[in-house]
N, C-alpha and C positions, 0 to 999 in steps of 0.2 A: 275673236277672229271674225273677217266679214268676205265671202265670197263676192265677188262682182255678178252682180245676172244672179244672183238667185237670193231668198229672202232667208239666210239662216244666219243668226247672229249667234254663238257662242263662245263659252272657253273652253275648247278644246273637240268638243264634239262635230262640226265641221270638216275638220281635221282629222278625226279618225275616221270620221264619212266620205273622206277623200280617199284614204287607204283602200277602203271596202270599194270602191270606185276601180282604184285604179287596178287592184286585184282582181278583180270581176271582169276585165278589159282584158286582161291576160290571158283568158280566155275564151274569149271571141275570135273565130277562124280569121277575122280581117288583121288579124294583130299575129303572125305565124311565129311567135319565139318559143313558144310552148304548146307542144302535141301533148293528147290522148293518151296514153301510156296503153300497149298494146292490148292487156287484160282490159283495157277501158273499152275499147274498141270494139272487141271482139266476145266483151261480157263472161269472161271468165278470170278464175282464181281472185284475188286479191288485190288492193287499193284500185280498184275499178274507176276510184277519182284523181287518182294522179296523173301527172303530166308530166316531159321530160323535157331540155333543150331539145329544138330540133337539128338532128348529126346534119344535114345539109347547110345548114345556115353557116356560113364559116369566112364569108366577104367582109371588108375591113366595117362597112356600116352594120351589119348585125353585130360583129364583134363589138361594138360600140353601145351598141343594144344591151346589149349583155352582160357589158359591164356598170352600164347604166340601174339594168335589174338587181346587181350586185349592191349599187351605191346606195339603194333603195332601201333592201335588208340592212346593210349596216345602218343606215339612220333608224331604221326601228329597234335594232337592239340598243341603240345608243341611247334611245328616247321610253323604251321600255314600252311601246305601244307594240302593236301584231298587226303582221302581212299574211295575209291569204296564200300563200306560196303552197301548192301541193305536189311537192318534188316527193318522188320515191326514196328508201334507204341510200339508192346507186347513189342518189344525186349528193346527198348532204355525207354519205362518208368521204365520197372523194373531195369536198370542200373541207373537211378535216383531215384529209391524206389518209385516213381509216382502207385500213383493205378490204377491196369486196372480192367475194365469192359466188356460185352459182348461186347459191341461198336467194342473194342481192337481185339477180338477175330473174328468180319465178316471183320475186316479189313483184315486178312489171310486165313478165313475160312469162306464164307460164306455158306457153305451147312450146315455143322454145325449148325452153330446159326439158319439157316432157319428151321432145325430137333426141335431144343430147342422152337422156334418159334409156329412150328406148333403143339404141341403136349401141348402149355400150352395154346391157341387157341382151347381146345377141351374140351367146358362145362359139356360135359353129358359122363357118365361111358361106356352108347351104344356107341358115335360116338369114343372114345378111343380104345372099344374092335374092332369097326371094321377095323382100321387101322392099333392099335398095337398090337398084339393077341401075340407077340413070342418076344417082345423087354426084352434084359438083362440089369442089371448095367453094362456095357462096354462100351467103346468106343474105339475109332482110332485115334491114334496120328498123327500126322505130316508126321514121317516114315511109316505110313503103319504099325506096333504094337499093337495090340488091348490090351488094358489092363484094369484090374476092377475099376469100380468108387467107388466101397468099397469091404471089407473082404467079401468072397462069390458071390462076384457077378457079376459073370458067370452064375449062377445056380439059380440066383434068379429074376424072372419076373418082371418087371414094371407094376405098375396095377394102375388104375385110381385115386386111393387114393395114391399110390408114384408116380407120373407122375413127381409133382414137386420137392419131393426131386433128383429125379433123373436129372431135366434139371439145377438143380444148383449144384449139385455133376459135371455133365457133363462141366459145361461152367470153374468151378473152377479148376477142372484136366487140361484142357485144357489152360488155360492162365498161368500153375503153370509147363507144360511138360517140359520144358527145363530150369526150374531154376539154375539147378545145373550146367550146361554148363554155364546160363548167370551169374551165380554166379562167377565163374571161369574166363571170359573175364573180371567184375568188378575189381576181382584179378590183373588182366595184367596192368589196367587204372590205379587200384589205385598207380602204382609203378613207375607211372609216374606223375600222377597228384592226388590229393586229390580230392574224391572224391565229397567231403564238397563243393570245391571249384566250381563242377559244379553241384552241386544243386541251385543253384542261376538260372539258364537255366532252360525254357519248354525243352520237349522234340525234337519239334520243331528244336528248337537253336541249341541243339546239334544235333539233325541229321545233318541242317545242317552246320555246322564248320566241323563237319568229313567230311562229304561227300561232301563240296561243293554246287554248285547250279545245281539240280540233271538235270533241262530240261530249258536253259535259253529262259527268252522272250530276244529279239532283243531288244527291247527299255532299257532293262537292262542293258544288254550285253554294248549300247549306252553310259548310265551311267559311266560307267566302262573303257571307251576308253583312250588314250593318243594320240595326232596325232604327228608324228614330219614329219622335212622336208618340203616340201610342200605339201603335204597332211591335209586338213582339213574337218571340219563338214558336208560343201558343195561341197567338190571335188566331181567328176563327178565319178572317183574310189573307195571312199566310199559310196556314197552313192547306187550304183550298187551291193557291197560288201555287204549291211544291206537288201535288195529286196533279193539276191540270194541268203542268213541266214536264211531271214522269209520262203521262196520257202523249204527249205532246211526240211529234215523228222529229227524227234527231236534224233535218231541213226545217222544221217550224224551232225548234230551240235556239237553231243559229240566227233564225229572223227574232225571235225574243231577246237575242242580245244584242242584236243591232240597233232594234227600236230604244232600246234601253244605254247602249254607250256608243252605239254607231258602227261595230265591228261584228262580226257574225264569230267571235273568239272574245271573252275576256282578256284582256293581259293580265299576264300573270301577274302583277304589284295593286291591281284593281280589285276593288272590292267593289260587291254589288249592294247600291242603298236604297230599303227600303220604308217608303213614308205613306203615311193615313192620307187618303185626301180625301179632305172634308168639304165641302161645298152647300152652304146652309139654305141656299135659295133651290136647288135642284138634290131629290132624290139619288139615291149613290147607286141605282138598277137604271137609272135616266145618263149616267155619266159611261165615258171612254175612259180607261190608263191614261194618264200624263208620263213624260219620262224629260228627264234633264240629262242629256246626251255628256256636259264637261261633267258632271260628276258618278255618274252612273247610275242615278237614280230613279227609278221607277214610283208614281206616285199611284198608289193603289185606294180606290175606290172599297168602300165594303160592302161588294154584293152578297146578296141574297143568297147564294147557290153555284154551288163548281160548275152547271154549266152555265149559269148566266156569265161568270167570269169567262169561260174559257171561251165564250161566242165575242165576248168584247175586247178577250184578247187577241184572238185568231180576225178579228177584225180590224183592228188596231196595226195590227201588224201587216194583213193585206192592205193597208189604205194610207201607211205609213213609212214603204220601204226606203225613202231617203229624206233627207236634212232640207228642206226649201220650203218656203213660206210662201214662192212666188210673188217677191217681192214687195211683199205684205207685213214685213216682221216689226219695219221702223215705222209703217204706219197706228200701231197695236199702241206705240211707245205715246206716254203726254208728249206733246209739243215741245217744250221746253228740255225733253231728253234725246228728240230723235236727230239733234246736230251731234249729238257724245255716242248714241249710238252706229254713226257712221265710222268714229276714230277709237274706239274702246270698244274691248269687250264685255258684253253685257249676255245675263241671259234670263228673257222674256219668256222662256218657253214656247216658242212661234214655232217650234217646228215637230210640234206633237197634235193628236188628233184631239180636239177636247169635248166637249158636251154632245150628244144625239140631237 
């Protein structure tokens, strides 16, 4: 595969560096299809990194959006690669028709459910009037839209005898805000996969086959290995390589798997390959990691010492976050290969950091 405008030439890792691209794009405030999820926001409760449709977007070009984002996922499950997608439970049960519950809703929003919480927490009509004296049918969406949880009700007070119809009007608006956008992503999937087909999947499952394995443990990671060369289970270089993973912040693990197959998630059907790199003219404390992006391969130098590795990794990967050679990668090529390098896939390894 050969992008235009920039110097990476490989088989397949381009390609999954375009995913990691376009996921990363998602978001970015200029691109509004996917908001902060309130706990993001507001730094409280759980998945602090998810994001939601936004319930405003609902004009026939966003909808078009969104179904675009839909047609997106299904080619990664088709192709067995992973999208960065960080939708909440809400988001992917109702793309299975799975029913949500308040559960679903402090998974994104726990001030909310705690309001729903403590208001149905209040036995007596006194302890209600002293807390809620001016509460309306309304609430607050996700964007920030305050809208009525029924006809009139703006204008119409919550009072001790409606407290509960109100905390279930609230929590059902609430898990129901963005249907029609998720409705719209179903649309994209279904045009690639039946949707039938991934009803057979928890919610779970399919999160993750899209997304990959969002924050790996190392002993998994372990699972998942290939050694070639002389490199094995007990090399003195892997096993230095698995200490300065676990050391590693679970933000540096995902730039360790990018550098290494282009996606900050493994796909699940990927195995990670690790090879000696031997270099007989330069010192192996003188060298950087190599990685070969189509096959997942990381090419490991045998440093001296966990930290001289993990300064060459942690380097490596600052000075390596994407696939371009700056259109360098066919000049690298003999002459006589860099006409085949413009129409075939070839892989030079141009788009790794190499020697100090």
């Amino acid at each position: 595969m050969e992008f235009v405008g920039e110097g990476a030439i490989d088989a397949g890792g381009p390609y999954r560096e375009s995913l990691t691209q376009m996921s990363t794009e998602l978001y970015n405030e200029a691109v509004p299809l996917l908001i902060r999820c309130p706990n993001g926001r507001v730094d409280v409760g759980n998945n602090r990194e998810k994001y939601v449709p936004s319930p405003s977007l609902d004009s026939p070009i966003f909808m078009q959006m969104f179904k675009a984002l839909g047609l997106l996922i299904g080619i990664q499950l088709r192709t067995g690669n992973v999208f960065d997608i960080r939708f909440p439970s809400v988001v992917w049960k109702q793309i299975l028709e799975e029913p949500v519950t308040i559960a679903d809703l402090q998974d994104y929003d726990l001030i909310a459910t705690q309001l729903v919480h403590n208001i149905e927490a209040l036995d007596t009509e006194e302890k209600f009037a002293a807390v809620f004296d001016d509460l309306t049918f309304t609430t607050m969406l996700s964007d920030g839209q305050t809208v009525e949880l029924k006809k009139g009700g703006g204008s119409e007070i919550v009072s001790f005898a409606t407290r509960l119809e109100f905390t279930k009007l609230l929590v059902q608006v609430r898990l129901a805000e963005s249907a029609k956008q998720i409705a719209a992503i179903k649309k994209g999937i279904s045009c690639i996969i039946p949707l039938d087909a991934l009803r057979v999947l928890s919610w779970k499952e399919l999160a993750r086959l899209v997304c990959g394995q969002p924050d790996f443990d190392v002993k998994w990671l372990k699972t998942k290995t290939i050694y070639y060369g002389s490199l094995s289970e007990t090399s003195a270089s892997v096993t230095r390589l698995w200490e300065v993973l676990t050391d590693f912040t679970p933000e540096e693990r995902g730039e360790f798997l990018r550098f290494v197959c282009g996606q900050t998630q493994l796909p699940p059907s990927t195995s990670l390959v690790l090879e000696n790199m031997d270099e007989e003219s330069t010192p192996a404390d003188k060298l950087l990691p190599k990685s070969s992006t189509c096959s997942s391969k990381l090419y490991l130098p045998a440093y001296s010492s966990k930290e001289l590795m993990r300064k060459k990794l942690q380097y490596a990967l600052a000075n390596c976050s994407a696939i371009d050679a700056d259109l360098t990668a066919a000049a690298w090529l003999p002459s006589d290969l860099q006409e085949v390098s413009e129409t075939e896939d070839s892989d030079p390894e141009a788009d790794e950091p190499g020697p100090l």
